[in-house]
C-alpha positions as CSV (number, residue, x, y, z in Angstrom):
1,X,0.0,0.0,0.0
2,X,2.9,2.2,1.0
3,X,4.6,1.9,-2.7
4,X,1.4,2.4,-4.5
5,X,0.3,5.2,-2.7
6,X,4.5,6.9,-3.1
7,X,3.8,6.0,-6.6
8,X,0.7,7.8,-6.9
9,X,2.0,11.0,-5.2
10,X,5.0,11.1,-7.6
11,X,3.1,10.9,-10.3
12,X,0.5,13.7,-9.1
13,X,4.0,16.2,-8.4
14,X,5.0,15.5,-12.4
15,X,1.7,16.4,-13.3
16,X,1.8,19.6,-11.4
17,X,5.6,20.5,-12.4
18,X,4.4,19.9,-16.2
19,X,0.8,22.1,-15.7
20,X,2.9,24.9,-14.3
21,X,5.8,24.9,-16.9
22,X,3.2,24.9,-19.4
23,X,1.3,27.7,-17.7
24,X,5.0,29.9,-17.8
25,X,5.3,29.3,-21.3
26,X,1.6,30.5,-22.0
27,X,2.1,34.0,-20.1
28,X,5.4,33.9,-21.5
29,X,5.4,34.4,-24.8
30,X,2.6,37.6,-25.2
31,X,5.4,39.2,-23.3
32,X,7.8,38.3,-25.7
33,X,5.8,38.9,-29.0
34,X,4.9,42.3,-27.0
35,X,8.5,43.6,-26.7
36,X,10.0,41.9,-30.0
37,X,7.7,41.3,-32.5
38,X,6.8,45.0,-34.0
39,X,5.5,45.4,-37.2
40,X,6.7,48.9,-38.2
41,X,4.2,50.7,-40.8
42,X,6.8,52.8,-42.8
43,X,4.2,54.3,-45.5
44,X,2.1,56.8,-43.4
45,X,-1.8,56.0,-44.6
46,X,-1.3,52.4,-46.0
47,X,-3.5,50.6,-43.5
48,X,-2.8,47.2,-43.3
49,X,-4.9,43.7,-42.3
50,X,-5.1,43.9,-37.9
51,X,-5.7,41.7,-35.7
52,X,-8.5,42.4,-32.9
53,X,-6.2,43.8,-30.2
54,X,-7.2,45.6,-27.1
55,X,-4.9,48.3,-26.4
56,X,-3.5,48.7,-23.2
57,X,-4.5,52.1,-21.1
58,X,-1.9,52.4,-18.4
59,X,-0.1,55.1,-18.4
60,X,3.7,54.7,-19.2
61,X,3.3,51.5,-21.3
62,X,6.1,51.5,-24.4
63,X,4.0,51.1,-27.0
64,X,4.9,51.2,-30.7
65,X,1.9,52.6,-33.1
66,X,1.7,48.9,-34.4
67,X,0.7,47.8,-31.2
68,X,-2.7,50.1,-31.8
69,X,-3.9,47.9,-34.9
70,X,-7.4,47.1,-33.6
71,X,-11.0,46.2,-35.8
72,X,-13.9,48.4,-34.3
73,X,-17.1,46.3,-33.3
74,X,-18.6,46.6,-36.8
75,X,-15.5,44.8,-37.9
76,X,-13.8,47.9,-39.6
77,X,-10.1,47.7,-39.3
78,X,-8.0,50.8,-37.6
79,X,-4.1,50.9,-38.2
80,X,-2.2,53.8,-36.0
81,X,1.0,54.6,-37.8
82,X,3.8,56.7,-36.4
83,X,3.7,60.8,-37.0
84,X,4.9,62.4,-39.9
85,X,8.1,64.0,-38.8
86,X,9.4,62.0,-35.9
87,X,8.2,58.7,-36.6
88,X,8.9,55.5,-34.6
89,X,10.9,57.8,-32.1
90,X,8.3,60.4,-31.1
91,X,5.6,60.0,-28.4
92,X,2.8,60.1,-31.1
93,X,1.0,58.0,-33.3
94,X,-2.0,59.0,-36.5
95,X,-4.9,57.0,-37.1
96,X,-5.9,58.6,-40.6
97,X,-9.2,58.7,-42.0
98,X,-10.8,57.5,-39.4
99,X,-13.6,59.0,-41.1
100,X,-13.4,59.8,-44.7
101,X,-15.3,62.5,-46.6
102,X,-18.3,61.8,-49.1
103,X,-17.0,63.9,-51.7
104,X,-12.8,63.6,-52.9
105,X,-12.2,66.2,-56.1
106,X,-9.4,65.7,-58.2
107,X,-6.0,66.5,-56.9
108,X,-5.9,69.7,-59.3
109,X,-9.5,70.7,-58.8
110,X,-9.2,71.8,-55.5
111,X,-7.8,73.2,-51.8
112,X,-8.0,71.1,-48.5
113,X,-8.2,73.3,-45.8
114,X,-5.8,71.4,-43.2
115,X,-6.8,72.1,-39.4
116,X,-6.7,70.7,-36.3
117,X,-8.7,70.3,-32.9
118,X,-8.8,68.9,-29.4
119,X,-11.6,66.5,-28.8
120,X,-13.8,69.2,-26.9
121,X,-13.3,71.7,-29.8
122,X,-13.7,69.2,-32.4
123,X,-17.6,69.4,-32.7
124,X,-17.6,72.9,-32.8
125,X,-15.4,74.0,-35.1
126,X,-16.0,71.7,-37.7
127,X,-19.4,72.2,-39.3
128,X,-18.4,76.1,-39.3
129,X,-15.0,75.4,-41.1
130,X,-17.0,73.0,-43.4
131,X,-19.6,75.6,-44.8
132,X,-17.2,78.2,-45.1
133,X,-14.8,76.5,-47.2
134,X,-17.4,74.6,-49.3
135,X,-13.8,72.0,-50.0
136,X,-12.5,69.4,-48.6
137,X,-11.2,69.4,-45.2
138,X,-8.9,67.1,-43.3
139,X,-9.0,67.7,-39.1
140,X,-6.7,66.1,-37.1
141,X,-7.9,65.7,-33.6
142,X,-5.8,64.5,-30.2
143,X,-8.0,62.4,-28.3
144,X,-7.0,60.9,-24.9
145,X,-8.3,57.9,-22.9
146,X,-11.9,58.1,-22.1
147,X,-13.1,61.1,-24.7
148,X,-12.9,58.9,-28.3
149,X,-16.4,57.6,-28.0
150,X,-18.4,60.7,-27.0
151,X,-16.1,62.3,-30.0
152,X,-17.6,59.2,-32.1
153,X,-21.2,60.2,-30.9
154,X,-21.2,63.8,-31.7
155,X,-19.1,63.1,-35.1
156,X,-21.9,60.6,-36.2
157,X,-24.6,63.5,-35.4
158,X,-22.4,66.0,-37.8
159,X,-22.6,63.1,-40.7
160,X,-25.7,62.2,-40.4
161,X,-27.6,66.0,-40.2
162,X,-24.8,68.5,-41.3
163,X,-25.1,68.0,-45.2
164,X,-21.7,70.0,-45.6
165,X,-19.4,68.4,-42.8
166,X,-20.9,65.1,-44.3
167,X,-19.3,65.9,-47.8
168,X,-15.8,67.5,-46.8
169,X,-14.7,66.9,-43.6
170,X,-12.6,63.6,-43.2
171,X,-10.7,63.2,-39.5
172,X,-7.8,61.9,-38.0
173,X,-6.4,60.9,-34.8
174,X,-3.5,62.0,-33.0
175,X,-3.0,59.6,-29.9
176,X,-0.2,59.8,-27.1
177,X,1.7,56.2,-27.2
178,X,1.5,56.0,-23.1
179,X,-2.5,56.9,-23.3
180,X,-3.8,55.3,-26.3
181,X,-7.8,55.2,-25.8
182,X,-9.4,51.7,-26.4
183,X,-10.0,51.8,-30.2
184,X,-11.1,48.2,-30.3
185,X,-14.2,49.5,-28.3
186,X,-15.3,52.0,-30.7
187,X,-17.9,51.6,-33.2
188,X,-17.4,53.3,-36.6
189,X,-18.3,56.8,-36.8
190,X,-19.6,56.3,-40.4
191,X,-21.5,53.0,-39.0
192,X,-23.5,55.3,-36.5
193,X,-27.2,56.4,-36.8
194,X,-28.1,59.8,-34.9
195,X,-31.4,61.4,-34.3
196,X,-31.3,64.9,-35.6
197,X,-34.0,66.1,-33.3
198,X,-31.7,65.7,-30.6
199,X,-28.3,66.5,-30.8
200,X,-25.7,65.6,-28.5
201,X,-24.5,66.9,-25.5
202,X,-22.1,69.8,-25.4
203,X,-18.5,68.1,-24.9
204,X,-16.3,67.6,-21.7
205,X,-13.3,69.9,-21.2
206,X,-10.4,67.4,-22.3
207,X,-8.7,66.2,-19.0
208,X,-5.2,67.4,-21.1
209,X,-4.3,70.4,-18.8
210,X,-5.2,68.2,-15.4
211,X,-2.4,65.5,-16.7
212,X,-0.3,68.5,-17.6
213,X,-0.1,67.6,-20.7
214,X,0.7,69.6,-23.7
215,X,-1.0,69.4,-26.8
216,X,0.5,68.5,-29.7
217,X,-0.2,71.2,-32.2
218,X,2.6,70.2,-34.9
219,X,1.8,66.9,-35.0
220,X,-1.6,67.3,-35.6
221,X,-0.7,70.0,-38.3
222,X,1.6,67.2,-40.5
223,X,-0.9,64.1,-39.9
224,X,-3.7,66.8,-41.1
225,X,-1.6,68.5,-44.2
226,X,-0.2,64.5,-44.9
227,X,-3.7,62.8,-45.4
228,X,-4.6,65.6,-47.8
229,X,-5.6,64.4,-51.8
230,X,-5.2,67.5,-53.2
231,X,-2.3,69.1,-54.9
232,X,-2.9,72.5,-52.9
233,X,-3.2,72.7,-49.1
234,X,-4.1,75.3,-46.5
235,X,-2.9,74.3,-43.4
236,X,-4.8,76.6,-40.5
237,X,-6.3,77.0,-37.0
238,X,-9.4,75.5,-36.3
239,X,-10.6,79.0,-35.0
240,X,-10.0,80.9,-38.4
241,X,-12.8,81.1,-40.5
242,X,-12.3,81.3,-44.1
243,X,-14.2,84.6,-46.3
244,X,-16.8,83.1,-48.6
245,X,-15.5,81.4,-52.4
246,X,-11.5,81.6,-51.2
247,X,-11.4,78.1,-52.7
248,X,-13.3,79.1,-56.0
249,X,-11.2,82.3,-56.8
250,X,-7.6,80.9,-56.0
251,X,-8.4,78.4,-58.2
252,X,-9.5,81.0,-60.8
253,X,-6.7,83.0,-60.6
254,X,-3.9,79.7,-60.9
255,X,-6.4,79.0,-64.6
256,X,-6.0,82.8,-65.6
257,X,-1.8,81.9,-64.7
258,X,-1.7,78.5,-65.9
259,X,-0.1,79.4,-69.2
260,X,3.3,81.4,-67.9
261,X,3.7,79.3,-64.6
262,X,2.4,75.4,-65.5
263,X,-0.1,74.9,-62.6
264,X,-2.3,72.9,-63.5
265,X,-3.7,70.0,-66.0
266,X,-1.0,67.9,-67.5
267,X,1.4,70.4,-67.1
268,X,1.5,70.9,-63.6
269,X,4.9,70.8,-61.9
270,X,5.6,68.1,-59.2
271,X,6.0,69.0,-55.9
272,X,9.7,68.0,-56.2
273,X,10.2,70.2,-58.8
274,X,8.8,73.1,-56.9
275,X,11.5,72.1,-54.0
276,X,14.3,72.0,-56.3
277,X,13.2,75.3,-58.6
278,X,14.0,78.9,-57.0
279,X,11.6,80.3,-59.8
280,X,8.6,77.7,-58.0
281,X,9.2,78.2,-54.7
282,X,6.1,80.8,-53.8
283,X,3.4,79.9,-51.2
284,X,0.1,82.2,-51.4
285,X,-1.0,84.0,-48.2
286,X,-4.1,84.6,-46.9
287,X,-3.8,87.5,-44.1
288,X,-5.4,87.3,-40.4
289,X,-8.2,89.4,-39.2
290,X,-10.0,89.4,-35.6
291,X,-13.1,91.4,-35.2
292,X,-15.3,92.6,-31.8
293,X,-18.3,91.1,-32.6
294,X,-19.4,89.2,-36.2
295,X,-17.7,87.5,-39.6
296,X,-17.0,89.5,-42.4
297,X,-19.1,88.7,-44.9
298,X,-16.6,89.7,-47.5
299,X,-13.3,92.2,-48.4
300,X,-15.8,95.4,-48.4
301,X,-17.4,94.3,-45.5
302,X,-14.2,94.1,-44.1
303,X,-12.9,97.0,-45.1
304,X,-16.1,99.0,-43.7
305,X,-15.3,96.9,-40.2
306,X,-11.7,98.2,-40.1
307,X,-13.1,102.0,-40.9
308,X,-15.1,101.5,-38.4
309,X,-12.5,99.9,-35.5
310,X,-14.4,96.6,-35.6
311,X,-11.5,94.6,-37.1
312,X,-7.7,94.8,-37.2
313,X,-5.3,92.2,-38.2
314,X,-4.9,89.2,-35.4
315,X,-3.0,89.8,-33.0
316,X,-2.2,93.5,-33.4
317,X,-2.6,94.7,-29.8
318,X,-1.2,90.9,-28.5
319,X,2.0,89.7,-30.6
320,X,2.3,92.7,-33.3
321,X,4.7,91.1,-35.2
322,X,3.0,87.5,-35.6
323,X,0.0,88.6,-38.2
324,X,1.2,92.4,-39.4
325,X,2.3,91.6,-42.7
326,X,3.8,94.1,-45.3
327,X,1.4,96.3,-47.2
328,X,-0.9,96.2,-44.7
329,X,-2.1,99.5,-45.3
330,X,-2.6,99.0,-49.0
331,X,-4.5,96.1,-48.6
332,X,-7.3,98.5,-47.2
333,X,-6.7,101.3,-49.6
334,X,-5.7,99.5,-52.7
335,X,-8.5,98.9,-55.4
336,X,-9.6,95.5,-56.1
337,X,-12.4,93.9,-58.3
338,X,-14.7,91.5,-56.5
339,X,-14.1,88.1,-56.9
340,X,-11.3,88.5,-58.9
341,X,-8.3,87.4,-56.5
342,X,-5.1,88.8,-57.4
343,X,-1.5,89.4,-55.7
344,X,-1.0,92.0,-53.7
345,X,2.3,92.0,-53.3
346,X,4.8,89.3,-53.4
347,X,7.8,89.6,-50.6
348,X,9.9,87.4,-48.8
349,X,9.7,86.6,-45.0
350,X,13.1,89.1,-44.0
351,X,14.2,91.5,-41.8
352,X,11.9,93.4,-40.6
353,X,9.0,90.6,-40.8
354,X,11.3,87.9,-39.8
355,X,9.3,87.2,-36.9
356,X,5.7,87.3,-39.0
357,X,3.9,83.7,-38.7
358,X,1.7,83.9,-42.2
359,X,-0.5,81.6,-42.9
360,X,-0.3,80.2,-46.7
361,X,-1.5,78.3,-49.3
362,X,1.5,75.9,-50.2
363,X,1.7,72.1,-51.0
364,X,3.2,69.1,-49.9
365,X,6.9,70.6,-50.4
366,X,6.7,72.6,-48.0
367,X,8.5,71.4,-44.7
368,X,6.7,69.8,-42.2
369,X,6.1,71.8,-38.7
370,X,8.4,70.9,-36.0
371,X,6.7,68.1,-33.7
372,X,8.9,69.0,-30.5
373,X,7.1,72.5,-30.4
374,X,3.7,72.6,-28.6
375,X,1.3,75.0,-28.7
376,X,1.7,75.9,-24.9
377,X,5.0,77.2,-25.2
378,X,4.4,79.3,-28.0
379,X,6.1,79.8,-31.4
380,X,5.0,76.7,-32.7
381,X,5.3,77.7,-36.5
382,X,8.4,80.2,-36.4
383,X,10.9,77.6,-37.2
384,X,8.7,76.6,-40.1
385,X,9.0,79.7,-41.8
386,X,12.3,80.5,-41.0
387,X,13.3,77.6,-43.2
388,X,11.2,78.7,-45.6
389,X,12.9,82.2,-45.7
390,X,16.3,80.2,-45.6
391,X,15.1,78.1,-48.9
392,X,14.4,81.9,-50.9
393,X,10.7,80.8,-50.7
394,X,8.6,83.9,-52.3
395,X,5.2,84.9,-50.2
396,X,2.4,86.4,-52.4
397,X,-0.2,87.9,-50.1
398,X,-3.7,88.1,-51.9
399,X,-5.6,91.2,-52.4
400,X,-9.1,89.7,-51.3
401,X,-9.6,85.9,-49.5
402,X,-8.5,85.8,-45.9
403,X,-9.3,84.6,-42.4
404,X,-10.9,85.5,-39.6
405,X,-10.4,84.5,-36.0
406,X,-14.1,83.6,-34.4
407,X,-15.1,86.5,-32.7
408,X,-14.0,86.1,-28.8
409,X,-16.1,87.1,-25.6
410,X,-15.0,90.9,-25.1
411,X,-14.1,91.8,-28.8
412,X,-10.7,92.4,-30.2
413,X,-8.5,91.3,-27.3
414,X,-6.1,94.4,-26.5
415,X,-3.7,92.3,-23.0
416,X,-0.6,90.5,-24.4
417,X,1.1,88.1,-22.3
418,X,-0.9,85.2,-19.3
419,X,-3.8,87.7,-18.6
420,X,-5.7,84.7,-17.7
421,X,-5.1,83.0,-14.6
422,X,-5.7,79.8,-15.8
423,X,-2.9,80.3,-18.4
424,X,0.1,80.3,-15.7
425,X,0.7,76.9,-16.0
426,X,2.1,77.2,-19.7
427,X,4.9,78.9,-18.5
428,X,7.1,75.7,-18.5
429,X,6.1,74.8,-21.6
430,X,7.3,78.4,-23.0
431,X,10.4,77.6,-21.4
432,X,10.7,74.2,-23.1
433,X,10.1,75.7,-26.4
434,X,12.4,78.2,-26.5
435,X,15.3,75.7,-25.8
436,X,13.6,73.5,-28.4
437,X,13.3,76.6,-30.8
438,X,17.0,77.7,-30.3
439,X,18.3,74.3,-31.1
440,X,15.9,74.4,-34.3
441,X,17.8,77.4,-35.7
442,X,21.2,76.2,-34.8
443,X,20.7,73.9,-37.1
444,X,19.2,75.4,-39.9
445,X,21.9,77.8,-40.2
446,X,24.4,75.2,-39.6
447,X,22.3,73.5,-42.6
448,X,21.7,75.9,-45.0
449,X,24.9,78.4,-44.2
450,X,26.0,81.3,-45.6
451,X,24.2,84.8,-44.5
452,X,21.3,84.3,-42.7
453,X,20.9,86.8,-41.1
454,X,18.1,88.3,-43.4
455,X,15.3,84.9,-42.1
456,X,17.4,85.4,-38.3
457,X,18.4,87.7,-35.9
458,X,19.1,87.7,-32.3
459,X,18.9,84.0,-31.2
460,X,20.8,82.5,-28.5
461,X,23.7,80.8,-28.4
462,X,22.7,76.9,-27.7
463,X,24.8,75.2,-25.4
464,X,26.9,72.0,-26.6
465,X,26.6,69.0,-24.6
């Protein structure tokens, strides 16, 4: 009895050594796919076949974009690749065309109005953007943990009752790799009904400046200007309106020039081209405008605003240099035929507008925005344009389509610098940008060389390592 019963209890410990060796190997080897297998995406919107994956949501997990691949529950398949400029090594990843417009015009045929948007602003600037610019527009939004499905909800709302979001506006998702939300969760937005009669709640404020968080302004630039199918691209703030048929007469005025400068049809120049040709490099730009109270309805209107002190160019009493841009008197007092655009002027970004941010009509040639500058810390686009001085880039300003920023509460604002209380907590992040921004330039004139003095002035030394 003794031997069958020590044979019996050996036999019971093998089984249990073999159960838990088996149970290592089980846990073992997610780990090891986890941290070794990556498939890294390298063409920015090719989505590829992904399996149902349920991202992880704890902060400070080293994730790689690939890791993201999830199918939504009405089986449509989402593939996060890494952002534009940084790639694999920044903290960022795209999910483009997460929903796609109805309409796509021909590359030549038209402008997509490139923007971007937190998820609480997303909602509300869209359908305003959409109507005014009556062409296609690409919004990138940065959603966190926890705000992706309300963002869903109110996006299938817009689709299903906003005839013009439903044809032009496609979107795109910028998410942080340590906070990815759970995109395996989400229904499709396009998949969505929505009951018109009741629209859907305002949204949230986004959690982003309780984490401390910064938000990721460039990035969300690049993904937005990247995913764009047209040739020409305006890439803008979410808060600047467009004036009525800016699409309609720039394209116009590029068919009255097409013979002397080969814009468009068969004889269009490649981006490339435009890059590597002094005589091509020109960006078109539209000039700033914030009001007190209402949109201008058009350039007289606008001019009757200014007469009347109702508008002045963005930021005149805040950051004079940012939007003043040269001529700006002219542009009021210049004659112009309505709704025939032409150039006002056509400069270059020097000494004494080497600090002016303009906002243009370029294409994908351009370089990309810096993704280590965030919009807290200010000066987000300088660096931007700075190589674009550097490059001999040529800026014609146009005599009659422009934006405007939504009228704010209080009117024109007239306090530079934190007036807000709530704003002290960029402070750092100015700080970080500087640095960040200093470095930038360092290296474009290490880059470019020669005198460049004319695109910089007064930077400070960066400190070697």
């Amino acid at each position: 009895m003794l031997r069958v019963h020590g044979r019996r209890l050996c036999c019971i410990r093998l089984a249990a050594a073999f159960l838990l060796v088996s149970f290592v190997q089980v846990m073992w080897s997610p780990l090891q796919l986890g941290v070794t297998q990556h498939h890294v995406i390298r063409t920015p919107i090719t989505v590829r076949p992904a399996a149902l994956t349920e991202p992880s949501t704890k902060e400070g997990a080293e994730l790689h974009c690939s890791d993201l691949n999830a199918t939504s529950v009405d089986g449509v398949r989402w593939t996060p690749v890494p952002s534009p400029q940084l790639g694999e090594a920044g903290p960022y990843c795209v999910l483009y065309n997460w929903l796609l417009a109805a309409l796509q015009p021909a590359a030549n045929q038209s402008v997509t109005l490139c923007t971007h948007a937190t998820a609480d602003g997303a909602a509300q600037h869209a359908p305003l953007l959409a109507a005014a610019w009556s062409a296609p527009v690409s919004l990138a939004v940065f959603v966190l943990p926890g705000e992706a499905g309300a963002l869903a909800g109110r996006l299938a709302y817009l689709r299903r009752c906003d005839a013009s979001f439903r044809r032009h506006v496609s979107v795109h998702l910028v998410l942080e790799r340590r906070r990815p939300p759970a995109l395996a969760r989400l229904p499709a937005v396009a998949a969505q009904g929505a009951d018109c009669e009741r629209p859907p709640a305002p949204a949230e404020p986004s959690r982003r400046r309780q984490l401390g968080l910064p938000y990721p302004v460039n990035v969300a630039r690049n993904a937005a200007r990247r995913a764009a199918r047209t040739r020409f691209v305006l890439v803008s703030d979410a808060e600047l309106v467009p004036s009525p048929s800016a699409v309609t007469m720039f394209m116009d005025m590029l068919a009255r020039q097409s013979r002397d400068q080969a814009l468009l049809a068969g004889r269009v120049r490649s981006p490339l081209a435009n890059a590597t040709n002094k005589q091509y490099r020109r960006v078109y730009v539209l000039p700033v405008f914030e009001v007190q109270n209402r949109l201008p309805t058009s350039k007289a209107d606008l001019i009757r605003m200014a007469q009347a002190k109702e508008a002045v160019w963005f930021h005149r009493y805040v950051c004079p240099h940012c939007q003043k841009f040269p001529g700006v008197n002219q542009y009021f007092s210049r004659p112009f035929t309505p709704g025939r655009l032409q150039p006002l002027s056509i400069v270059k970004r020097e000494v004494p507008y080497h600090r002016w941010e303009p906002i243009y009509i370029g294409t994908q040639a351009e370089p990309l925005y810096d993704e280590r500058l965030s919009w807290e810390g200010k000066q987000d686009k300088m660096t931007q344009m700075t190589e674009l001085c550097l490059r001999g880039y040529r800026l014609v300003i146009l005599d009659q389509v422009f934006l405007t920023h939504v009228p704010q509460p209080g009117g024109i604002r007239r306090q530079p610098g934190f007036t807000d209380p709530s704003d002290v907590w960029r402070a750092r992040f100015v700080s970080q940008n500087q640095r960040v921004y200093d470095s930038i330039i360092h290296g474009l004139k290490l880059k470019y060389g020669g005198d460049t003095k004319r695109c910089v002035v007064n930077t400070r030394k960066v400190k070697k390592a």
